[in-house]
Each structure stands twice: as C-alpha cells, then as structure tokens.
N, C-alpha and C positions, 0 to 999 in steps of 0.2 A: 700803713706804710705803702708807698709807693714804689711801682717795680721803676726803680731810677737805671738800671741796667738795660732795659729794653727802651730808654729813654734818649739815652746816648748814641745808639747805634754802631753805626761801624768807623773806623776813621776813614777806610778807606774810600766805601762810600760816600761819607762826608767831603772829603777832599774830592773826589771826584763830581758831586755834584758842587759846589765850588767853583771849580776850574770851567766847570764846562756853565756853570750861570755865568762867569765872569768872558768866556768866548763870545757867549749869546749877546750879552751887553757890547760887546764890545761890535760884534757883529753892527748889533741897531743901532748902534752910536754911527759907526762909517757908515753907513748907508743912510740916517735920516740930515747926516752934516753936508751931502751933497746937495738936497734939500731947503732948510733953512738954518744951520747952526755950523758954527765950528766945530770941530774934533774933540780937540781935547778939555775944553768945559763942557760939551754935552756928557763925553764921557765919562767925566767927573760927577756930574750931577746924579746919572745914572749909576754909577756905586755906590755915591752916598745913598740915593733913595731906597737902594737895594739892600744895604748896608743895615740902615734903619729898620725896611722890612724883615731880616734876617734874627734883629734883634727882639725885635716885638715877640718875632716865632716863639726866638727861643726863651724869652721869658716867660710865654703863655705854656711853655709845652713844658717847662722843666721848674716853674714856681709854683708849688702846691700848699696850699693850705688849709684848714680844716674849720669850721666855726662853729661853734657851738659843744665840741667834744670835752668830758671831765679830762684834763688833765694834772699836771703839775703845781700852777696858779691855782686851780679852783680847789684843789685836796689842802694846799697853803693856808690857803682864805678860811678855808674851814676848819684848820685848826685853829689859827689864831682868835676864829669864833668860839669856840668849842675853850677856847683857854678864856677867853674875858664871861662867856656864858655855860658852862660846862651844858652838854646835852643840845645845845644849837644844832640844829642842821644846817644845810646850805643848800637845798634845794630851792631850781625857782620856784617862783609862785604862777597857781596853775587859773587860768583863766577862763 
C-alpha cells in the first residue's frame, strides 16, 4: 500500500503553488510578447504546455502499480486449477 496521504499534500500549498506558477507564466508571456509573439496565444500556449506538464506529474506521482505480486487474480486462477485438476499449483515455472 502506498502512503497516498503524504501524496496529496496540502491544498493550501497546492493552490499556492498554482497561483503563483500561473503569475510566473504570465510574467514570461508579457515580457517575451514584446519580443516576438502576441499576448494572449503565447499565454495560452504556455498554460497549456504547463497544464499538460502538471498532468504527467500528477499521474507519475499518484498512479502506482505493482507487477508481479500474488494477488486476487492469481489465488482465482488457481482455484479454478485446483477445481478441473485437484492438487495443481500455480506457481511460475523456475528457470
């Protein structure tokens, strides 16, 4: 099991960092539209990409999964062995 509570963090600091990525952006958007770009598609562009990165995070930081663990399935699988063969195991095979 995964400590998903320490995973979450705080709201407050979530919104806060938030707010204040979304100033930063906003920041670099006015300042590089002086430059070469208009305002407000740069600034759009730059949410989304951030957006996107935000998402990756959080799918990398909060999707867990396990591969190779007995669980649920493989006690299954081995009954229904154990029922057409009585005394079957389900162990892999060792190499």
């Amino acid at each position: 099991m995964f400590d998903t509570v320490a995973a979450l963090g705080s709201y407050l600091l979530t919104t806060a960092l938030l707010a204040s990525a979304a100033i930063l952006i906003l920041a670099g958007s006015y300042a590089q539209s002086f430059f070469l770009f208009p305002f407000l598609p740069t600034f759009f562009w730059s949410i989304g990409i951030a957006g996107i990165v935000a998402l990756i995070g959080y799918i990398a930081t909060h999707v867990k999964y396990a591969i190779g663990l007995a669980g649920p399935r493989r006690a299954r699988i081995a009954r229904v062995r154990n029922a057409v063969r009585p005394g079957a195991s389900f162990e892999p095979a060792k190499s």
